[in-house]
C-alpha atoms as an extended CHARMM CRD file, in Angstrom:
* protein
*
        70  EXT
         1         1  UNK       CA            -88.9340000000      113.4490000000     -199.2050000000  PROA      1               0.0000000000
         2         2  UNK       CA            -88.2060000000      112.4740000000     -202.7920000000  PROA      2               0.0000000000
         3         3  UNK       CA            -90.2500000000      110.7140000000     -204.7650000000  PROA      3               0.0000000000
         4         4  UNK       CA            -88.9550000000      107.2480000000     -206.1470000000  PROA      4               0.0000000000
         5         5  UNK       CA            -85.7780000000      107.1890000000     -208.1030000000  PROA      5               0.0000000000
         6         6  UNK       CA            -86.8810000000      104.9170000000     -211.5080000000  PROA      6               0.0000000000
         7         7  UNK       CA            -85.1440000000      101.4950000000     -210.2290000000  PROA      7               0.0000000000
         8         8  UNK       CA            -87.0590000000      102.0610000000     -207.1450000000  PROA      8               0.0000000000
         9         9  UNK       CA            -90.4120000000      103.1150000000     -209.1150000000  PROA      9               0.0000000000
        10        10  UNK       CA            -89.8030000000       99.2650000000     -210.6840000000  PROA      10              0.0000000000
        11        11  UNK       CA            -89.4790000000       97.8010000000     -207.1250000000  PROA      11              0.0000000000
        12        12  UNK       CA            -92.7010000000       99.1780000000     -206.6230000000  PROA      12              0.0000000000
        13        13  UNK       CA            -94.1760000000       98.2930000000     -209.6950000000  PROA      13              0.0000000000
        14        14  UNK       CA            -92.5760000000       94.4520000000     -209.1340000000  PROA      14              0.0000000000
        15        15  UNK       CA            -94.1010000000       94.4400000000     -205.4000000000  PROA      15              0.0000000000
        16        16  UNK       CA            -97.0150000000       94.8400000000     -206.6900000000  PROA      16              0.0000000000
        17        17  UNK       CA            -97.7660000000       98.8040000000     -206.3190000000  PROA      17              0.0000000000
        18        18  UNK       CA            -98.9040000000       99.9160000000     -209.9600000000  PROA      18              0.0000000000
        19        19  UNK       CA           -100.4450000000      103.0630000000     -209.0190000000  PROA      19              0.0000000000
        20        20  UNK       CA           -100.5190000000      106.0790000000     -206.2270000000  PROA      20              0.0000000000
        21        21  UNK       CA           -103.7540000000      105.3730000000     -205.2740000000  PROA      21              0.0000000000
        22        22  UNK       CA           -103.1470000000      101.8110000000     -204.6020000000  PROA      22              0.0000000000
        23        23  UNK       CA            -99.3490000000      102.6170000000     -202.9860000000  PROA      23              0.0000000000
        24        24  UNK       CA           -101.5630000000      105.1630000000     -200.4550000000  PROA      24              0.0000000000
        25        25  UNK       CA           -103.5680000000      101.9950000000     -199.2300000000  PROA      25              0.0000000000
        26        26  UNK       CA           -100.3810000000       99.9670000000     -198.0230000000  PROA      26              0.0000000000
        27        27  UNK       CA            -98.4840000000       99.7660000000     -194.6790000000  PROA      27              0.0000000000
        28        28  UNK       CA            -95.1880000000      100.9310000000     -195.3050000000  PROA      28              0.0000000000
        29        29  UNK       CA            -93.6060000000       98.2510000000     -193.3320000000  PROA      29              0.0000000000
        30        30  UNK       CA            -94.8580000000       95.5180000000     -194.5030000000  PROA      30              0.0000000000
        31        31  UNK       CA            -93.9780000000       97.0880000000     -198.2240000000  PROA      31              0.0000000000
        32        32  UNK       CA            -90.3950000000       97.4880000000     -197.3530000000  PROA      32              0.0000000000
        33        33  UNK       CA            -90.4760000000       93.9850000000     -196.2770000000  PROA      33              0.0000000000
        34        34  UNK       CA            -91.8060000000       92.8690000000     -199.9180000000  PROA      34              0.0000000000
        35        35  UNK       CA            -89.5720000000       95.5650000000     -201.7420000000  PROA      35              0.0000000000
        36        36  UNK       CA            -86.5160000000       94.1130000000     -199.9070000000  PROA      36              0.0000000000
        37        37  UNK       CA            -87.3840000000       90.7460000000     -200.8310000000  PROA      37              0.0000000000
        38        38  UNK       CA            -87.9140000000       91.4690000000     -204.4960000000  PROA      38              0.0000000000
        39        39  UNK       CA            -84.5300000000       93.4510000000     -204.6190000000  PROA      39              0.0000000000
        40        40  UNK       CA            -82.7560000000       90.4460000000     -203.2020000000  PROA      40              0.0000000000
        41        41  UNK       CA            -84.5940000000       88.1400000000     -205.8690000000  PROA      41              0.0000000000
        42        42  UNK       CA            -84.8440000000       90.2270000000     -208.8340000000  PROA      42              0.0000000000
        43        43  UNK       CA            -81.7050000000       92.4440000000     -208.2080000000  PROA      43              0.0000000000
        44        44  UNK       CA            -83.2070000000       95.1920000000     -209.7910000000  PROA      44              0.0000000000
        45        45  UNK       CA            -80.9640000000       97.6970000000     -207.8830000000  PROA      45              0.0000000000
        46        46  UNK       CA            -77.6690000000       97.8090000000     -206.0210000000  PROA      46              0.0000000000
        47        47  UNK       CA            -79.7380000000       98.9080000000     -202.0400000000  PROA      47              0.0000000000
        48        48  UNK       CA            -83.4910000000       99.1720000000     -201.3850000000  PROA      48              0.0000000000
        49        49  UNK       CA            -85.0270000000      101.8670000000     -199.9280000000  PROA      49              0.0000000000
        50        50  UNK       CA            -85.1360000000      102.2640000000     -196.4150000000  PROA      50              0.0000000000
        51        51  UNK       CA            -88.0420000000      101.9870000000     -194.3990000000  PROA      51              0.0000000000
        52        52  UNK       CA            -88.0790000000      105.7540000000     -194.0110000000  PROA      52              0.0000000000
        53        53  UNK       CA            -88.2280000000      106.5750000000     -197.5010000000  PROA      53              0.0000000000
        54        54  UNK       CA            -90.7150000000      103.9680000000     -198.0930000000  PROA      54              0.0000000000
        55        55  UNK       CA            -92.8330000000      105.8270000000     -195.3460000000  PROA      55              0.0000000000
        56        56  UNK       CA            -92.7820000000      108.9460000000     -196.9790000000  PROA      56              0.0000000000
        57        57  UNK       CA            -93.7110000000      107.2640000000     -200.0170000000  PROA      57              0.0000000000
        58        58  UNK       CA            -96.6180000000      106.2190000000     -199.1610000000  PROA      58              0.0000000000
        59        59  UNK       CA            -97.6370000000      109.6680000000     -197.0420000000  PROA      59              0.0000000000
        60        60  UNK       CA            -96.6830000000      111.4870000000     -200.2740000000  PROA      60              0.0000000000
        61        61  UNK       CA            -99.6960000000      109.3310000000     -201.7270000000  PROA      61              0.0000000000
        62        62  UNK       CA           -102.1110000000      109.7160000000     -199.6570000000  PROA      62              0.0000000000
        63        63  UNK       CA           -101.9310000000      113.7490000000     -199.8720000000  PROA      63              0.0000000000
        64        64  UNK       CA           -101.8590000000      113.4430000000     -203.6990000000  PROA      64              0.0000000000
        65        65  UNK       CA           -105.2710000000      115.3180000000     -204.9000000000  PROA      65              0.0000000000
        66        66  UNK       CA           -107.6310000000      113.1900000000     -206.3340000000  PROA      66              0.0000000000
        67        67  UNK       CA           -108.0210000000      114.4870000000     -209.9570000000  PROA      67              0.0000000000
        68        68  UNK       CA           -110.2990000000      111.3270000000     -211.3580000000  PROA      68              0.0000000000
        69        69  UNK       CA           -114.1070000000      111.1390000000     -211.0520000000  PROA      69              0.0000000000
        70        70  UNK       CA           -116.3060000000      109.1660000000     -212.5560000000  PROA      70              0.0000000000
């Protein structure tokens, strides 16, 4: 699965995703729901994702390797 195209990274940033971490905590459906409706308001690209892509998205996340301690 690829990772998000940059019009898409801005969906995600304008849905309210700003980081992996935080995009590995939400359900992917209700996220496609929001990215959808900021697409159709914003029109910050010409098709959202799909649901599938948003899925892998957020699996892609949650393997990352957390590299920050504190």
């Amino acid at each position: 699965m690829p990772l998000p195209s940059i019009s898409n990274s801005v969906l995600l940033e304008r849905a309210g995703v700003d980081t992996a971490k935080e995009l590995a905590t939400r359900r992917p459906d209700k996220l496609h729901t929001r990215i959808v409706e900021t697409k159709e308001r914003e029109h910050v690209c010409k098709q959202p994702p799909s649901l599938a892509m948003v899925e892998g998205w957020v699996q892609q996340a949650k393997e990352l390797a957390k590299t920050l301690s504190y």
